[in-house]
DOVEXFI-349670 format. One record per atom (N, C-alpha, C, CB): x, y, z. Coordinates in pm, whole numbers, plus 50000, padded with zeros to 5 digits. Each point is the difference from the previous one (the first is absolute). Last residue first. Glycine has a CB too. Layout:
BEGIN
XYZ
...
end
This chain:
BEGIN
138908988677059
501144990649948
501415013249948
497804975049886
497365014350463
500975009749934
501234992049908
499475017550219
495554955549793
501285001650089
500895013549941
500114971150050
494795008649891
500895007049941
501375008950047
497904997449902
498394978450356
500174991749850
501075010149918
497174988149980
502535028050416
500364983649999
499964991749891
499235001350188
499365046549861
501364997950038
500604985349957
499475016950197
496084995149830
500435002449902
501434997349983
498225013449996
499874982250427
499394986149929
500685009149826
496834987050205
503455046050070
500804988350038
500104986149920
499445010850202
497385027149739
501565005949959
500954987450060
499535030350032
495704964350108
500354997049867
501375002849911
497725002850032
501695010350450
499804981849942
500084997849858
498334995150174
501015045749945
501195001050051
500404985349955
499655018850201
496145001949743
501055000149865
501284997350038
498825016649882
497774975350474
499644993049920
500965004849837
497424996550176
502745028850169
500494984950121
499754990849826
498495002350385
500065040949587
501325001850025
500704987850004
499495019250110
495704982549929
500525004149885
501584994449987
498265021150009
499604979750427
499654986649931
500515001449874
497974994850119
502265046450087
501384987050078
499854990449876
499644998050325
496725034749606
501324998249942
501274996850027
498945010349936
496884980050297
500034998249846
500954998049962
498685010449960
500805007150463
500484986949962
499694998349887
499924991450182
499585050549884
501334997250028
500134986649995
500325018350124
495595000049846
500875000849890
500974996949998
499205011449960
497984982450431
499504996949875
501344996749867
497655016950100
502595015050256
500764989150051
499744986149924
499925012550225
497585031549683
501604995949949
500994990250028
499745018349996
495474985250116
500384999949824
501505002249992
497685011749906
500644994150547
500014983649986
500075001849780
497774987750324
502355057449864
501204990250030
499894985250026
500735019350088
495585007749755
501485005149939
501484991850037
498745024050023
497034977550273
499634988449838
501015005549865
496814997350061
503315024350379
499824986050010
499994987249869
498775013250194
500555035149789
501384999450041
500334985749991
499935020150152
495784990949738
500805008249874
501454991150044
498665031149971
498534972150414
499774986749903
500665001949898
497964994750054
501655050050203
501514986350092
499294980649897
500105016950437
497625027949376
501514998249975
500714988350102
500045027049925
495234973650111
500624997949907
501704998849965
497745008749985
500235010850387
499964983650025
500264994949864
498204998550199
501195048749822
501874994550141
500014985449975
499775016650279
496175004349534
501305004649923
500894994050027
499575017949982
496994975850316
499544995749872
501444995749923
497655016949998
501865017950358
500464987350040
500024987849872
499005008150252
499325038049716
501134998149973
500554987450050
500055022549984
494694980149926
501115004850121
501274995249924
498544996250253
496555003149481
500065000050130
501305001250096
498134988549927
501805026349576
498714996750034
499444998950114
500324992449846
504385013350013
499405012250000
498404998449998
502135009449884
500284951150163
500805008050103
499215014949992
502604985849965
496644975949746
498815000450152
500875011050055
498934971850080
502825029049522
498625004349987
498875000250167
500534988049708
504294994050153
500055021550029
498455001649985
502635012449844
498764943350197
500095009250081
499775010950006
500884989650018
498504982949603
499504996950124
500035008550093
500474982149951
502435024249753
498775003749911
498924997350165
500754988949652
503554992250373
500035012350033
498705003549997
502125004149929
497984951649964
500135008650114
499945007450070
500294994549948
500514997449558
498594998150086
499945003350103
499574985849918
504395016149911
499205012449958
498694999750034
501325002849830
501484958550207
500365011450133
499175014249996
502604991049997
497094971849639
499264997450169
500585007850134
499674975149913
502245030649621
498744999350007
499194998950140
500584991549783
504165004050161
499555013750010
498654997349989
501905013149908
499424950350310
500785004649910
499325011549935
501054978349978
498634980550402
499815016050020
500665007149863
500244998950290
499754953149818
498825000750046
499755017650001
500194974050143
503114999049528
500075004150139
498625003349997
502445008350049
500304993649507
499244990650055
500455003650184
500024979549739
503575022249807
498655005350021
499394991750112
499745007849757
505114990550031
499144998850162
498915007650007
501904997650128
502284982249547
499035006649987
499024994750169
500335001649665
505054998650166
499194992750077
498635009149968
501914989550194
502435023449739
499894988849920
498834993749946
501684998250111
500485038550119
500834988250031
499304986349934
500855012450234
496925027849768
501925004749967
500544992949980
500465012450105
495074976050078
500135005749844
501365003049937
497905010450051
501534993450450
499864983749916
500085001349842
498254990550190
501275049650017
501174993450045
500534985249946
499255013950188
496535012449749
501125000949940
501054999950022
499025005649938
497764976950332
499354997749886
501435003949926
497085005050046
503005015850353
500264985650025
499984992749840
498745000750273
499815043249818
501774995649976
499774989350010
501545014650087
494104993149963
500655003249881
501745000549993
497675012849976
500194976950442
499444996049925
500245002449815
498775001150244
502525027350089
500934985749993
499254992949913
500994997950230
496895039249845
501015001549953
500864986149971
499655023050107
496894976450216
499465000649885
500965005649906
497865001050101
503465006450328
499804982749943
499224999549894
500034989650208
500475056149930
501694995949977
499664983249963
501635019550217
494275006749833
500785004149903
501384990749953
498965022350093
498114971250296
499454994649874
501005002849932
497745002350010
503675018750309
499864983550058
499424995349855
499255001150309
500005044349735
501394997550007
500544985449995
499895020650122
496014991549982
499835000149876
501574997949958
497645014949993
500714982350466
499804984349951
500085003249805
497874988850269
503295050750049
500654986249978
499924990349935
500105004550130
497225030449897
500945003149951
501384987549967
498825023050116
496954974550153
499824996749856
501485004349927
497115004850007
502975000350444
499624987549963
499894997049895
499254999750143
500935041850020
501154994949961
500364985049987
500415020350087
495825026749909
500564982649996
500664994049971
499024998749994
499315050650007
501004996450075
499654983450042
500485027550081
498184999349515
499124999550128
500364994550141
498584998249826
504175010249830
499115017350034
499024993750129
499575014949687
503374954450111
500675006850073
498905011150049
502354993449879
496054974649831
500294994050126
500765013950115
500424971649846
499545039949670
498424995550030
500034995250198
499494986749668
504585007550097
499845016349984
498254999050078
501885008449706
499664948050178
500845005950077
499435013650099
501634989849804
496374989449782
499465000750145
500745003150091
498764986549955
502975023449622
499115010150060
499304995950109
499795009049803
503434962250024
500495015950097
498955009349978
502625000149965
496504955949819
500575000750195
500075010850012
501444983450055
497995019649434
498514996650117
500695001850188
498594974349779
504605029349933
499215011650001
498904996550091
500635008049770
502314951750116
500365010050075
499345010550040
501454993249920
496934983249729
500024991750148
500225006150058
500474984049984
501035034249622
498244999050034
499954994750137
499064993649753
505034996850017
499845016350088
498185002250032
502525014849829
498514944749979
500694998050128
500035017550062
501714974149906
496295013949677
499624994550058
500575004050196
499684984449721
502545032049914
498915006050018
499194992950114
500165008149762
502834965250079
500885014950014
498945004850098
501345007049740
497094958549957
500534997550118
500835010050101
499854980749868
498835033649703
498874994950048
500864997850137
498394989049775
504905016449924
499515014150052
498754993250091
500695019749767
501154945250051
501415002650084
499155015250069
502764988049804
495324992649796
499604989850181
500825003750093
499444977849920
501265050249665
498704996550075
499614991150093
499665006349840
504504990549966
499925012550074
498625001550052
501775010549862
499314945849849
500455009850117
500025009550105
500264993549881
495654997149734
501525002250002
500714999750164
499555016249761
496114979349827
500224994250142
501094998449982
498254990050073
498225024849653
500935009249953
501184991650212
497815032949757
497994954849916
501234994649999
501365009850063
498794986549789
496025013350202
500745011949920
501534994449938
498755019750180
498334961950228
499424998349819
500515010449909
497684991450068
504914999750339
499884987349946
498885003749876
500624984650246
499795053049997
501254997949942
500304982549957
500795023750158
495174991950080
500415006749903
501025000649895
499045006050145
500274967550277
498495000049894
500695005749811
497725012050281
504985002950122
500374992149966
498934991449917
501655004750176
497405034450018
500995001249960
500474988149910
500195015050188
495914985950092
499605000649859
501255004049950
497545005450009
501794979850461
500044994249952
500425001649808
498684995050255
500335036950105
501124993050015
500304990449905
499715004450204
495985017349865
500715005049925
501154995849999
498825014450010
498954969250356
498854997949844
501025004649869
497195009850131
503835006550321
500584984549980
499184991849889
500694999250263
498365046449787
501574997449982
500494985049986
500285020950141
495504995050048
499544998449871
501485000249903
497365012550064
502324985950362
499154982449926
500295002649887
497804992850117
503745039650173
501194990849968
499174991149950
501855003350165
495305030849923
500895004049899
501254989850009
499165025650011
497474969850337
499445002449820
501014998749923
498375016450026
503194988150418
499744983149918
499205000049891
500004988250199
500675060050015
501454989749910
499734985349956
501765011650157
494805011450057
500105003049900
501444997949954
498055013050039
501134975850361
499194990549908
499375006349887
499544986950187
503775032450099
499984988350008
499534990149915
500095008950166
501505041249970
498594998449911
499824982749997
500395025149813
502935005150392
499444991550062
498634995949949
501395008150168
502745015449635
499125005550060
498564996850123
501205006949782
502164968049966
500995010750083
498705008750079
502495003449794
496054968349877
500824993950129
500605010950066
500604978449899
498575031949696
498395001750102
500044989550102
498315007549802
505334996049915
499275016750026
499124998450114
499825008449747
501744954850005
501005000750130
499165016150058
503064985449886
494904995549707
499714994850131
500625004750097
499534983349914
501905035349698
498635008750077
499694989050104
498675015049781
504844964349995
500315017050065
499175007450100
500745003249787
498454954649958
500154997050083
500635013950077
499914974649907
499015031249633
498814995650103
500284999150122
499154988849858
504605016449850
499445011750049
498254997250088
501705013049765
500704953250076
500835005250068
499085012150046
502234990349880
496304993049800
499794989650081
500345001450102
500044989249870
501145031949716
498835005150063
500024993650103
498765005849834
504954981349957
500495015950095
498165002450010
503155015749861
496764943849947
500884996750082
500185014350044
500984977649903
497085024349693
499384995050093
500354995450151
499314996749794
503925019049870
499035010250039
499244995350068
500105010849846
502404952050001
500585014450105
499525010550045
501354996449914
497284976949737
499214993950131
501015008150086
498924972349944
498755055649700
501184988449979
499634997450147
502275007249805
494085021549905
501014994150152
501284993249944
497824992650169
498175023549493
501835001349969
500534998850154
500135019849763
495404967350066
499945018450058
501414999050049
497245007050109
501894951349718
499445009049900
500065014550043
498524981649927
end
C-alpha cells in the first residue's frame, strides 16, 4: 500500500546491512548485531511481499540472492578492517575463512541447481551463520574479541561440513537421474 516493490525492499535490506558493516568497521560490535537482527528480520519481507502482491519473478530471486551474497561479504570485510586497526590477525583471518567457506556453501547449492539437482539444507545455511555471527559480534563487543574469533572459526567449521553436506546430495542427485537416463534408455531403445 506505501508503493515498495520487493526489489526495493531487497536494495533497503542491503542498505541496513551497510550501516551494520559501518559500525563493524568501526568496532561498534554489538551495535552492529542490533542492526543485522533487525536486517535479518527485514530480509525476509522482499519475498513476503512479492508472493502477496504476486509480483514473484526471476530476477528478483536472482537480485535478493545477489544482494544477499554482497551483504555477507561487506559484513566480513568490515571485521576484516575492524580486526586490522586493532591489530588481530586472528580474527581477520578466521573472517576471511568464514567468508570464502560460507561462500561455497551457496555455489555449491547453485551449482547443483544448474545441473539439475536441488540442494537446500546443511547444518549452516545463511540463517544460522547470521546467528552466529549476530552471536559473536555481540559477546565479542560485550566481553572480548576472542568471542568474535571463536564464532567466525564455527561459521567456518560449520560452513564446510554444509558443503561437504551438499555435495553428497547432489552426487546422490546426479547418481540417481543418471540411472534413471539409463533404465530410460532400456525401455526405449535408440532406434
Amino acid at each position: 500500500k506505501i508503493g515498495f516493490s520487493p526489489d526495493g525492499l531487497t536494495l533497503v535490506g542491503f542498505g541496513i546491512v551497510l550501516i551494520a558493516t559501518a559500525q563493524v568497521a568501526l568496532g561498534n560490535w554489538a551495535i552492529a548485531a542490533g542492526i543485522l537482527i533487525a536486517g535479518t528480520l527485514f530480509d525476509g519481507l522482499d519475498g513476503t511481499l512479492a508472493r502477496a502482491t504476486n509480483r514473484v519473478t526471476a530476477f528478483g530471486a536472482f537480485f535478493d540472492s545477489s544482494l544477499d551474497r554482497a551483504a555477507e561479504a561487506a559484513i566480513y570485510a568490515g571485521i576484516v578492517y575492524s580486526a586490522s586497526v586493532i591489530g588481530n590477525t586472528q580474527m581477520a583471518t578466521a573472517a576471511v575463512l568464514a567468508l570464502g567457506v560460507g561462500s561455497l556453501v551457496s555455489y555449491v547449492r547453485a551449482r547443483g541447481e544448474g545441473l539439475g539437482v536441488s540442494a537446500h539444507g546443511g547444518i549452516a545455511q545463511r540463517a544460522e551463520r547470521a546467528a552466529v555471527l549476530i552471536v559473536g559480534l555481540l559477546a565479542g563487543g560485550l566481553a572480548a574479541p576472542t568471542w568474535l574469533t571463536a564464532a567466525l572459526l564455527i561459521i567456518s567449521v560449520a560452513s564446510a561440513i554444509t558443503v561437504v553436506q551438499r555435495i553428497r546430495f547432489i552426487r546422490a542427485g546426479l547418481a540417481a537421474a543418471e540411472q534413471a537416463a539409463a533404465a530410460q534408455e532400456k525401455v526405449l531403445p535408440r532406434q
